[in-house]
C-alpha positions as CSV (number, residue, x, y, z in Angstrom):
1,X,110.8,44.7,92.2
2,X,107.9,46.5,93.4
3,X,108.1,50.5,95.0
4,X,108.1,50.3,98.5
5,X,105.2,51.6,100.2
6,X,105.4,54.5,102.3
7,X,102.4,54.3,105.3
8,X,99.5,57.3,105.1
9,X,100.6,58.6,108.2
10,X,104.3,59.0,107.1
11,X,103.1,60.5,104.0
12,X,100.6,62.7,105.6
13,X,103.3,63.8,108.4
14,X,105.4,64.9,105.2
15,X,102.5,66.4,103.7
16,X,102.1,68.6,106.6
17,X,105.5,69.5,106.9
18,X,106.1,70.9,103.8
19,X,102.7,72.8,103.6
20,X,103.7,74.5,107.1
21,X,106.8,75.1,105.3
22,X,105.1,76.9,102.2
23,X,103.3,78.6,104.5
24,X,106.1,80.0,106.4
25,X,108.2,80.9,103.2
26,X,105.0,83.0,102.5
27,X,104.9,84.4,106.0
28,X,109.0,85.6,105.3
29,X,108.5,87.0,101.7
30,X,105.2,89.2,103.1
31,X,107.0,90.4,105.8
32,X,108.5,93.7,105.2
33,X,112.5,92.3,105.0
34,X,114.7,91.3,102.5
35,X,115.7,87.5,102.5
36,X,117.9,85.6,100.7
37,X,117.9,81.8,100.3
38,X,120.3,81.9,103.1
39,X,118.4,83.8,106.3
40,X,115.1,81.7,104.4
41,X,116.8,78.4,105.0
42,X,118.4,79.1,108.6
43,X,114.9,80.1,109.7
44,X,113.2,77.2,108.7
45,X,116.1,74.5,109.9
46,X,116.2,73.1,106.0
47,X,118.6,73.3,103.2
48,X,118.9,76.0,100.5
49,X,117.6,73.8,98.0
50,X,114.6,72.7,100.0
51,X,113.5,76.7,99.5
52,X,114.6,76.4,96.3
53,X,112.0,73.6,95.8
54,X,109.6,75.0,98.3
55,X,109.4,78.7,96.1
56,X,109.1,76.5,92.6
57,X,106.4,75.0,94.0
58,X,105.1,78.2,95.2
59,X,105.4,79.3,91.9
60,X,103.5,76.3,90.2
61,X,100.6,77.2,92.2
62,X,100.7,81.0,91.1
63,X,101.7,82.5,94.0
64,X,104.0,85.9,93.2
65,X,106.8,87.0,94.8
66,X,110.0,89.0,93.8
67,X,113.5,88.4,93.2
68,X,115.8,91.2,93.3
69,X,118.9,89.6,91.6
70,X,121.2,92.6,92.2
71,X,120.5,92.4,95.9
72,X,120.0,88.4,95.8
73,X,116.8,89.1,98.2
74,X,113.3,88.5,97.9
């Protein structure tokens, strides 16, 4: 059985979608709040492990930002 393939524009739409989320997250942690995974998620509409995914991504690509992990924030 063969992988199904997903169309360019479906795969471009998700593309898109999680690049304006990255771009958000980044948006949230410059801002001058504290977030946790929690406010981060209910903002963007997606699950807590979506951000989890979204910030190891962001890390991946060398981008910094700063866990506190006594006050769970970044």
């Amino acid at each position: 059985m063969s992988p199904k393939k997903v169309p360019d524009g479906d795969r471009r739409a998700r593309q898109a979608g999680r690049l304006a989320r990255l771009l958000r997250i980044l948006e949230i942690l410059q801002g001058r709040g504290r977030y946790g995974v929690k406010e981060i998620a209910a903002e963007l509409e997606c699950s807590e492990r979506t951000v989890f995914r979204d910030l190891a991504i962001l890390q991946m690509a060398g981008v910094p930002y700063y866990h506190d992990r006594e006050g769970r924030c970044f």
